[in-house]
N, C-alpha and C positions, 0 to 999 in steps of 0.2 A: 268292350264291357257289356255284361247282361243288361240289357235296358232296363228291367223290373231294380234294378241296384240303382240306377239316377233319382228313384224318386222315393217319397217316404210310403209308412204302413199309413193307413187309414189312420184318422184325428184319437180315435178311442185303444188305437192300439199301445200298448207296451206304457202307459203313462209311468209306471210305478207308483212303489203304495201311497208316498206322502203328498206326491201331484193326483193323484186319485183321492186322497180324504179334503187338498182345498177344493177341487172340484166338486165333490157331493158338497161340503158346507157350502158352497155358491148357488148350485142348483136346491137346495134344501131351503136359502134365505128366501128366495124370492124377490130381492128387492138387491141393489146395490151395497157392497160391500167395500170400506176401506180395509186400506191391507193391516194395521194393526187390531181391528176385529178379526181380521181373519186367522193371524198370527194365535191370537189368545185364544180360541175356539180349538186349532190345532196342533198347538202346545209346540209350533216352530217358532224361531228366531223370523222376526221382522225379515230382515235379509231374505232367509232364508225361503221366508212364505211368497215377499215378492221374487223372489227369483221364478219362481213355481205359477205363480201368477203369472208372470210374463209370459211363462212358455207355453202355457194354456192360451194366451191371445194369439201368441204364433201360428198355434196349433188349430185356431178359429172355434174354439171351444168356452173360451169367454173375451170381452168385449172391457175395454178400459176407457172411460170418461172423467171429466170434471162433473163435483158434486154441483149442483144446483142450490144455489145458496141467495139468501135476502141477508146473511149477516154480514159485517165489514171480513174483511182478513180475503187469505190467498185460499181458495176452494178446496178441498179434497181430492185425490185424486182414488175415485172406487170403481172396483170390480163388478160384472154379471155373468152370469152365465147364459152361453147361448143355447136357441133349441135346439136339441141335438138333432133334428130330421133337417136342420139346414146343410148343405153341403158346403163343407170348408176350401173344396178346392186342392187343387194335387200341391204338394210339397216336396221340393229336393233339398233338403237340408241338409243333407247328407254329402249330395255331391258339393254343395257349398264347403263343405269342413273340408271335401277332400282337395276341393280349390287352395282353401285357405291353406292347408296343412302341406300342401305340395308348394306354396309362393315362401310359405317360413323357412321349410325346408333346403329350398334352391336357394332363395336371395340375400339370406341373413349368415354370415358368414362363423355365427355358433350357435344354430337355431335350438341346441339341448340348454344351453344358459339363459337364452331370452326366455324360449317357455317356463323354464324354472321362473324366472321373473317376475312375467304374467301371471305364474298360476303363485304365487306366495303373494299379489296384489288380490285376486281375487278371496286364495285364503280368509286374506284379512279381513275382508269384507265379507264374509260368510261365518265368522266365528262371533260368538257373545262374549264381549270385551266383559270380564269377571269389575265389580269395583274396586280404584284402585287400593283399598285396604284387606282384598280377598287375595289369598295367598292359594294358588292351584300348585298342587302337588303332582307328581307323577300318576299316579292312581286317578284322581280328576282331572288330569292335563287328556290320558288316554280314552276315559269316558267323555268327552267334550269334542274331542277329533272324531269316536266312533261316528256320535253324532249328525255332525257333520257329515260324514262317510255317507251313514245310512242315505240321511235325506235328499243327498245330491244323486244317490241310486246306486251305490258301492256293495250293498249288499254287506258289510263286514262280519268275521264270524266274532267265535272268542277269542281274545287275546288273554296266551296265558303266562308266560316268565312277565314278572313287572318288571323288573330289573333290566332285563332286555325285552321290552314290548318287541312283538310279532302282531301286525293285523293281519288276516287272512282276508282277501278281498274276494267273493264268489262270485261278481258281474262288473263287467265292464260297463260304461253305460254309452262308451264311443269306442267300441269293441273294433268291428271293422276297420275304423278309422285307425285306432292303435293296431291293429296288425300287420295296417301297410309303412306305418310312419310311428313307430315306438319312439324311437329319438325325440320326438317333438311330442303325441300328445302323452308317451309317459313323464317325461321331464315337466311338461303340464301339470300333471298330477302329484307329482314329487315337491313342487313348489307348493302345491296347493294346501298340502299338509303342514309344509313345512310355514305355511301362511298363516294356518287355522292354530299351531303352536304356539309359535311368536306373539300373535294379540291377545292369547290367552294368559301369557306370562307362565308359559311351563317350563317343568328342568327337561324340557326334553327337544328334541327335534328329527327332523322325519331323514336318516340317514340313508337311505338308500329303495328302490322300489323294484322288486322282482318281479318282473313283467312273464305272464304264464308260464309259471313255473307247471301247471297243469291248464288242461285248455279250457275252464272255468276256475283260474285262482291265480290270484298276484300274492304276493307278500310284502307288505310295508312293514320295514325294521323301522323300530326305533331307536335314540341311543342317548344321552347324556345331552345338554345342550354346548355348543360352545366343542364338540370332537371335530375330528377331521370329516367330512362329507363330500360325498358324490352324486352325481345326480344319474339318472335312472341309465343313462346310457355308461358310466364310468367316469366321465371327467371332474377332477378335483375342484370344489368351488368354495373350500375351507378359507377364512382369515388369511389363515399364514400361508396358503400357497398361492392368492393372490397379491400380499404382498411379495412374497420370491417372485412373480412374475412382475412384479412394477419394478423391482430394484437385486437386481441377478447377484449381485455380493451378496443380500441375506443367507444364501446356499452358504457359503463360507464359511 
């Protein structure tokens, strides 16, 4: 392997746009930031913002502490930004994924259903739970996953039959990593969607994921909730063909 491929780009490279506008509101405060300030300044989901926080600390581009407090209760837990002429230090995160992604691959005996799994937990966790008296229809099930899409660094274009939503994805954002191990982190990605659906309480869910069908573009179908689904590599993970698999007379 190319040695220059073990380790990452430089702290300031490739952030993307929404990990680039918490960063400037961080460097812009001057002072310590909780993540739902930060949240509402950048018009993301809580989740969402700290997700992006995190990866900025990663990244050694900002710095996370407890607040400093004289009041009773459990502290705050807020963000800074660091000086950028510090040096962060080299980073393989990369070859990390490609550790982890080649251990799921070998050792898990259906590692396209686990990822599915993982990525419809993290979904969940990355979507804005609507209240429960908020009824999300198709039309704002698809704006609500773009969302999502966008902020995680999905790039999505227009989507245009509603009826049968198509998202057009234009960036990977673990490209490389998906080009050697699709099985795992497209079925990642498959669940993720189908994650971000599900807490939304849409009619919909993420049926399948066309992994570059051009060498910048996926296509995430959507379809009906509650149809027969597959995950990114082909395998059936519908209701009913997992009961046929617990109780083989259902075939009958």
């Amino acid at each position: 392997m190319d040695g220059r491929a073990l380790t990452d780009p430089g702290p300031v490279a490739a952030l993307g746009d929404s990990r680039s506008r918490v960063l400037d509101v961080l460097r812009a405060a001057g002072e310590p930031m909780a993540v739902q300030e930060i949240a509402q300044i950048t018009k993301l989901h809580a989740n969402t913002a700290r997700f992006h926080l995190d990866g900025l600390v990663k990244a050694g581009l900002a710095e996370r502490e407890s607040e400093d407090r004289s009041m009773p209760g459990r502290p705050r837990v807020v963000y800074h930004a660091v000086a950028s002429d510090v040096p962060a230090g080299q980073r393989s995160y990369r070859l990390l994924a490609e550790m982890l992604t080649c251990l799921v691959a070998d050792a898990l005996p259906a590692p396209d259903q686990a990822a599915v799994t993982a990525g419809e937990v993290w979904g969940r966790y990355l979507a804005d739970r609507p209240a429960p008296s908020q009824r999300v229809d198709a039309a704002e099930g698809v704006r609500r996953l773009v969302a999502v899409l966008a902020d995680v660094g999905f790039a999505p274009g227009e989507v245009g039959d509603s009826a049968r939503p198509v998202i057009p994805l234009r960036h990977c954002p673990f490209r490389e990593i998906a080009e050697q191990h699709n099985e795992v982190v497209c079925s990642l990605h498959l669940g993720l969607m189908r994650g971000v659906l599900a807490e939304i309480r849409a009619p919909l869910t993420a049926d399948r994921l066309e992994p570059f069908v051009e060498p910048s573009l996926c296509l995430a179908r959507l379809a009906p909730a509650g149809r027969r689904r597959v995950t990114a590599a082909g395998a059936d993970t519908s209701t009913d063909s997992a009961r046929r698999r617990r109780h083989p007379r259902a075939r009958q």
